[in-house]
C-alpha positions as CSV (number, residue, x, y, z in Angstrom):
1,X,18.0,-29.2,-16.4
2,X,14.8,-28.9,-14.5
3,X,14.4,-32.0,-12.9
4,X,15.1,-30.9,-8.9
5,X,14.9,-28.0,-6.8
6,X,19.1,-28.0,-6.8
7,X,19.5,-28.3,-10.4
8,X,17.4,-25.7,-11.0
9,X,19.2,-23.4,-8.7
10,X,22.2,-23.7,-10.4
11,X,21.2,-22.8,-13.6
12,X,18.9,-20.2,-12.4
13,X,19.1,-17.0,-14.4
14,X,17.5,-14.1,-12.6
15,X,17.8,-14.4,-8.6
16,X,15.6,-12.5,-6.0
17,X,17.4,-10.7,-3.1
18,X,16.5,-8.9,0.2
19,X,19.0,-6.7,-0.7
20,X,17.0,-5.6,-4.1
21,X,13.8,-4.5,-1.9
22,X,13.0,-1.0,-0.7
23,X,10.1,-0.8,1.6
24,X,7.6,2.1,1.1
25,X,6.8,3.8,4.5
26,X,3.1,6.3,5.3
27,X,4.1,8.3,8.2
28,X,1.0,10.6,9.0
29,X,1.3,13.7,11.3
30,X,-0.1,14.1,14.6
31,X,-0.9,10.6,14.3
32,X,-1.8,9.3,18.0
33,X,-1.8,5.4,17.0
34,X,-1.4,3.8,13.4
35,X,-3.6,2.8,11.7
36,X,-4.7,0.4,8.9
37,X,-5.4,1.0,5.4
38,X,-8.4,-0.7,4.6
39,X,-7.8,-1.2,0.6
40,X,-4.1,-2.2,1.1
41,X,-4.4,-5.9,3.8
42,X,-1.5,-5.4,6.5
43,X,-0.7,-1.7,5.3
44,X,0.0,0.6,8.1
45,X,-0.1,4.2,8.5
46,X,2.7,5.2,11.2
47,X,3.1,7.6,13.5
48,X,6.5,9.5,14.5
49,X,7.2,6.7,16.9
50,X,5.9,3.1,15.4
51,X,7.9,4.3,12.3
52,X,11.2,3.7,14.5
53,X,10.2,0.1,15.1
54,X,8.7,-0.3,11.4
55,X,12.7,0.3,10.1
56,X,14.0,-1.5,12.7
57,X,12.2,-4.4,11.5
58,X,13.4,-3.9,7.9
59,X,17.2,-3.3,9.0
60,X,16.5,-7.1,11.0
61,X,15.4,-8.5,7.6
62,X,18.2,-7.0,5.7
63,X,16.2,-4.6,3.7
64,X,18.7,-1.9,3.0
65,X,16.1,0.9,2.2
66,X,12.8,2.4,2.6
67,X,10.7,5.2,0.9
68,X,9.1,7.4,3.1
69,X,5.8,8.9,2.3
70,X,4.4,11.9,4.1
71,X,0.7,12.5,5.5
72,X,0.6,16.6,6.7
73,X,-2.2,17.6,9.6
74,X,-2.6,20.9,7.1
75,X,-2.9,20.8,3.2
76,X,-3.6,24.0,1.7
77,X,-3.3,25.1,-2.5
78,X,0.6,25.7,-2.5
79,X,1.2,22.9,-0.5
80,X,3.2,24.4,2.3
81,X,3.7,21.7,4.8
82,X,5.5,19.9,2.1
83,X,8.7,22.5,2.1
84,X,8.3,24.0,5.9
85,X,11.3,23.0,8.0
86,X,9.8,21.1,10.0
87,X,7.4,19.2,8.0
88,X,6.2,15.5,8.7
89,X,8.9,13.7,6.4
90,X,11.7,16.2,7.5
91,X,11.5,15.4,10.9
92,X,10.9,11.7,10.3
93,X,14.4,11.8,8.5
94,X,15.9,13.4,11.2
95,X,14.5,11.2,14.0
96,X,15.0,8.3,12.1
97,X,18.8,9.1,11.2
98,X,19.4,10.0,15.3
99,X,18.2,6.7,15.5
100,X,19.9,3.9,13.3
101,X,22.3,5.9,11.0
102,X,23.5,4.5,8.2
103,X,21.9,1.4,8.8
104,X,19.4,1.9,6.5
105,X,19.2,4.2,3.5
106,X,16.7,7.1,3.7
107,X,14.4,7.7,0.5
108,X,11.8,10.1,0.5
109,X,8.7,10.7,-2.2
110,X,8.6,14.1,-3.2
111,X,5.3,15.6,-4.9
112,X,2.8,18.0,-3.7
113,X,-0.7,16.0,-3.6
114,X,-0.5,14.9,-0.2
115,X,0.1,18.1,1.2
116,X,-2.6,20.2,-1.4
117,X,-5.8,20.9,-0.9
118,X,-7.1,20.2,-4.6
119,X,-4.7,16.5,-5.1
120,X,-2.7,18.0,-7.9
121,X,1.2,17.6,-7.7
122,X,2.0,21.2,-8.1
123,X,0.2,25.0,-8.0
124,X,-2.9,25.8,-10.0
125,X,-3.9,28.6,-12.3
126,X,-7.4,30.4,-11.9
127,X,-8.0,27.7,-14.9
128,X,-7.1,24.6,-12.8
129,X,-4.0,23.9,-15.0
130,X,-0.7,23.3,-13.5
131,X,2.1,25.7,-12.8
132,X,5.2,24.0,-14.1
133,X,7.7,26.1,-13.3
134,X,6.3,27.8,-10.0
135,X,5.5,24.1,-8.7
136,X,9.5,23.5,-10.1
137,X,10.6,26.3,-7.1
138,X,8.6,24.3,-4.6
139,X,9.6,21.2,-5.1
140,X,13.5,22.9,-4.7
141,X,12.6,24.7,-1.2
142,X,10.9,20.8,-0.5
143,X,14.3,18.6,-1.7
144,X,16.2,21.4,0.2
145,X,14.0,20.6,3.6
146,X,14.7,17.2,3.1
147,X,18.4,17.2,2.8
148,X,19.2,19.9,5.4
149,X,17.1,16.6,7.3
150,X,20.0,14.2,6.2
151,X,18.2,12.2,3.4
152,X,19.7,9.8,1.2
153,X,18.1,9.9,-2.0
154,X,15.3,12.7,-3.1
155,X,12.7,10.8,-5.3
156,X,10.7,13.6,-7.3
157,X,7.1,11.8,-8.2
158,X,5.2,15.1,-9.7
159,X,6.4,14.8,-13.6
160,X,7.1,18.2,-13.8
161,X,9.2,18.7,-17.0
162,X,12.4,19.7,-15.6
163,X,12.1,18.5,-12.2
164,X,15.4,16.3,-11.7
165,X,17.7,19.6,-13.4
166,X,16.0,21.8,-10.9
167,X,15.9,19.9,-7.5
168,X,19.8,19.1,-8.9
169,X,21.0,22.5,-9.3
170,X,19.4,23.4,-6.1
171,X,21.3,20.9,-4.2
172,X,24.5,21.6,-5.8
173,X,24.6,25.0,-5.0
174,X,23.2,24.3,-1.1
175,X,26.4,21.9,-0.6
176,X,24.3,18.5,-0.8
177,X,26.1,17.4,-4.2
178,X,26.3,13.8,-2.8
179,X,22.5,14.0,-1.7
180,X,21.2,11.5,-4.6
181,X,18.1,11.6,-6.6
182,X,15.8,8.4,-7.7
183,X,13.8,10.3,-10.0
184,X,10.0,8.9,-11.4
185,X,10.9,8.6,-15.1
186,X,8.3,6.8,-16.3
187,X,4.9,7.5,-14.2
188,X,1.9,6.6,-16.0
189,X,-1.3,7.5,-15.5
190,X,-2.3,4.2,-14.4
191,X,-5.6,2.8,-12.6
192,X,-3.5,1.1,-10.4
193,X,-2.8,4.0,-7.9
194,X,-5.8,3.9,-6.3
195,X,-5.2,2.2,-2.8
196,X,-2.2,4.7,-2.7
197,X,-4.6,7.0,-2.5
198,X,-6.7,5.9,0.3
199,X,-3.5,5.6,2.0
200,X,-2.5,8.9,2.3
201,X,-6.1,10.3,1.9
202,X,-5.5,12.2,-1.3
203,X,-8.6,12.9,-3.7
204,X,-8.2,15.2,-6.6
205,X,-10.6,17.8,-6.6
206,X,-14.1,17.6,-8.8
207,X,-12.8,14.1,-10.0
208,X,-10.1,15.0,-11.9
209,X,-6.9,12.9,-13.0
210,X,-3.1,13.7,-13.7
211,X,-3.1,12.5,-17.6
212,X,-2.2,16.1,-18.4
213,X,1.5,15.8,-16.7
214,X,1.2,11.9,-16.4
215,X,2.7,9.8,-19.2
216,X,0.0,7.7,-21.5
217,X,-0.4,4.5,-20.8
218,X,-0.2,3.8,-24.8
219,X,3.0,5.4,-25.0
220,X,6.2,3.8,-25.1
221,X,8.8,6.1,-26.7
222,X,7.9,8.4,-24.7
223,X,8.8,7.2,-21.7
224,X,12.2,6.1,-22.9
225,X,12.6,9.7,-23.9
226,X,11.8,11.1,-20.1
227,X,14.7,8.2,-18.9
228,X,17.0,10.2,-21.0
229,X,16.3,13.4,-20.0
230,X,16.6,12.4,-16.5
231,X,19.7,10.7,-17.0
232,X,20.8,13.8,-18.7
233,X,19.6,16.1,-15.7
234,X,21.4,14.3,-13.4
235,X,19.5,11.2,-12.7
236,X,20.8,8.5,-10.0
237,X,18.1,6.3,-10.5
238,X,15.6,6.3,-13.1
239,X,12.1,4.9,-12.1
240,X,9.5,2.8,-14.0
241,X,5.9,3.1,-12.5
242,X,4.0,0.7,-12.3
243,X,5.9,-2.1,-12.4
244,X,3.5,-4.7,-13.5
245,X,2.2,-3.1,-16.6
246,X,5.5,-1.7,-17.6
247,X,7.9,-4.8,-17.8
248,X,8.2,-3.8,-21.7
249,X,9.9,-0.7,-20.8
250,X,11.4,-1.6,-18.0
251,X,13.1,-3.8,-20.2
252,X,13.3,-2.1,-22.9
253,X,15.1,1.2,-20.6
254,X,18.0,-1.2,-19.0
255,X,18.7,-2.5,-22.8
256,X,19.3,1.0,-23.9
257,X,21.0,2.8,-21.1
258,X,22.4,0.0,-18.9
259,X,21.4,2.6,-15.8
260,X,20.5,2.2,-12.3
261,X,16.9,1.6,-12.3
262,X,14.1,0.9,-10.0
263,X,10.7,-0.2,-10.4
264,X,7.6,0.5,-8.6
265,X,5.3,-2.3,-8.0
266,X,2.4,0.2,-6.7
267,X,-0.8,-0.3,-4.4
268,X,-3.0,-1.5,-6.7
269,X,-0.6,-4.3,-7.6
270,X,-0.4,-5.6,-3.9
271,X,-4.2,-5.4,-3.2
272,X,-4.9,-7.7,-6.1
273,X,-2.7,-9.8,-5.2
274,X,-3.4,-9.5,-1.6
275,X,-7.3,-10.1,-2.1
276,X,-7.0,-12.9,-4.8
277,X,-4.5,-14.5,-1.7
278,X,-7.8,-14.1,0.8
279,X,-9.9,-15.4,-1.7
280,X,-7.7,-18.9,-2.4
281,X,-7.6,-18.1,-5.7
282,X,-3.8,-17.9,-5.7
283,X,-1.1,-19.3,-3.5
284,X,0.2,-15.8,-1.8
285,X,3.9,-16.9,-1.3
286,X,4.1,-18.4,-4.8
287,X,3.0,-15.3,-5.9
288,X,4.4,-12.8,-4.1
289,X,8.0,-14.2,-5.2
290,X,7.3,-14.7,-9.0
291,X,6.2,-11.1,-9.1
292,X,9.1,-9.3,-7.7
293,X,11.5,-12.2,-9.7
294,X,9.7,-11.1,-13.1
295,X,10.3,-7.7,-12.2
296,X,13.8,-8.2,-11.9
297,X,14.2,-10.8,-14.8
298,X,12.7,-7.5,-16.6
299,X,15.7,-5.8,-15.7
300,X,15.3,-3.4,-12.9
301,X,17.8,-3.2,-9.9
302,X,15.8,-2.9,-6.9
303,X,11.5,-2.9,-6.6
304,X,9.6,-0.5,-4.6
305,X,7.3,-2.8,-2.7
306,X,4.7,-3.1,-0.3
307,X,5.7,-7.0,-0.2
308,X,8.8,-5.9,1.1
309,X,9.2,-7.0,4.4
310,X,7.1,-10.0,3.9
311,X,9.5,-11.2,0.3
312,X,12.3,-10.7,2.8
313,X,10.6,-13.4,5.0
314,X,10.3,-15.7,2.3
315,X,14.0,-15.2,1.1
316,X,15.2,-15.9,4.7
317,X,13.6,-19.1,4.9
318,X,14.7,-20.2,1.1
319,X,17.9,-20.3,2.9
C-alpha cells in the first residue's frame, strides 16, 4: 500500500488543504514602508497600504482567511488605541473590506499587550496584578470597534476568565449576533512566543511573564476544561496554542467535543524551522508540509500559520 506516490494517495488518511490555512497579518501604524522581522525569515510588518497587496496575494493562493494583528503608534496602561474608533486594526478592516469584500474572511487578534505600555493583556492594580473584569469591559468596547469595522470573526487572545461570555453578550446586544468569535481556549504559557514578540515589539515590563492568566504548560485537563467553557460561552471556534507542543490536546479536544477548532502553529515554531531550513539541516518544503499535515492528522480544522502563503505554494504545485 505504499509502494508509489499514487497508491499512497489513495489511501491517504489525513490531507492538507489551502483551504485549511489562515494567514497571520502585522499591520503597524504610521508605518512609512514595511519592514522585516529579523527573528521571523520572510516575516513582514505592513503598512496600511502593502497590507492590500499582502491579502491580495493570499486570495490568489486560495487562502480563505487571515488574522490580523495590530501595532499602535501610542501604547499607554489601559491600552486605549486598542478600542478607539479608529484604531490601527479597525481601520485596516475597514480598508481592507472596501477593498476585496467577501473575498477573504476577516479575523482579528484581540488582547491588550500590543497596545500597553507595561506588555500585560489587560489593566494593572498598584500591585501589578491583573484586572479581570475591568480588562473584560475593554476588551467589549475593543470587539465592538472591530465589528462596527465589518470583521468576521473576533479572536480574544488575553485568557481573561470570562472573555468569550462578555465580548458575546456585548455583541448581541450591539446587533452583531452573526459577528463570530475564534476564541484562544488553550494558550499556554509557552517559550515559543518569542519572535511574536519582536514582531510587534511587545516587552513585558521588569521581565515579567503571563503564567498567572496563561494556562501551565503541565496541565492538560485544564485546558479541556477552558474548551468547554468557551463552547459554553458561545464559542465559534475554539483554539489550541501552540500547536506543536499541544497535538495531545488538540487531539484530545476534537475527540471530546467534535467542535470547530483551530490551531496555532506560533513564531517560535516557524523560526525553528525557518533557521534549521538556512542551516541544511532539514529539507524546508518537506518540512513545512509534514508540520501543518501532523497538525491536522491531530485533529484541528484549520492552522494559524506563518507558512501560510508559502504551504499554499507547495499545495498548488502538488497538483
Amino acid at each position: 500500500m505504499r509502494q508509489n506516490t499514487q497508491i499512497r494517495r489513495l489511501v491517504r488518511e489525513t490531507v492538507l488543504d489551502t483551504g485549511d490555512l489562515i494567514m497571520p497579518v502585522f499591520i503597524k501604524e504610521g508605518n512609512a514602508n514595511p519592514t522585516h522581522v529579523p527573528s521571523m525569515p520572510g516575516v513582514i510588518v505592513q503598512n496600511s497600504k502593502s497590507v492590500k497587496d499582502e491579502v491580495k496575494t493570499c486570495i490568489d493562493l486560495g487562502i480563505p482567511a487571515i488574522m490580523l494583528f495590530g501595532i499602535p503608534s501610542v501604547r499607554d496602561n489601559c491600552g486605549s488605541s486598542a478600542y478607539s474608533s479608529d484604531n490601527v486594526i479597525s481601520s485596516a478592516i475597514r480598508s481592507l473590506k472596501n477593498v476585496f469584500g467577501d473575498d477573504i474572511a476577516i479575523m482579528a487578534d484581540l488582547c491588550l499587550d500590543e497596545y500597553t505600555d507595561h506588555g500585560h493583556c489587560g489593566i494593572l492594580d498598584e500591585s501589578g496584578v491583573i484586572k479581570n473584569d475591568e480588562t473584560l469591559l475593554l476588551y467589549e468596547k475593543t470587539a465592538l470597534s472591530y465589528a462596527e469595522a465589518g470583521i468576521d470573526f473576533i479572536a480574544p487572545s488575553g485568557m481573561m476568565d470570562g472573555q468569550v461570555a462578555a465580548i458575546r453578550r456585548a455583541l448581541d446586544s450591539a446587533g452583531y449576533q452573526d459577528t463570530a468569535i475564534m476564541a484562544y481556549s488553550a494558550k499556554y504559557a509557552s517559550a515559543f512566543y518569542g519572535p511574536f514578540r519582536d514582531a510587534v515589539e511587545v516587552s513585558i515590563v521588569n521581565g515579567g511573564d503571563r503564567k498567572t492568566y496563561q494556562q501551565d504548560i503541565a496541565n492538560a485537563n485544564e485546558s479541556l476544561r477552558e474548551i468547554a467553557l468557551d463552547i459554553q460561552e458561545g464559542a465559534d471556534i475554539v483554539m489550541v496554542k501552540p500547536a506543536m507542543t499541544s497535538l495531545d490536546i488538540i487531539a484530545r479536544a476534537k475527540r471530546r467535543f467534535n467542535f470547530p477548532l483551530a490551531a496555532y502553529q506560533v513564531s517560535g515554531e516557524y523560526s525553528m524551522i525557518c533557521m534549521a531550513a538556512e542551516n541544511n539541516v532539514i529539507d524546508r518544503r518537506s518540512a513545512v508540509l509534514e508540520a501543518l499535515t501532523v497538525i491536522k492528522r491531530a485533529g484541528a480544522d484549520c492552522i494559524i500559520t506563518y507558512f501560510a502563503k508559502e504551504a499554499a505554494g507547495y499545495l498548488h504545485d502538488d497538483q
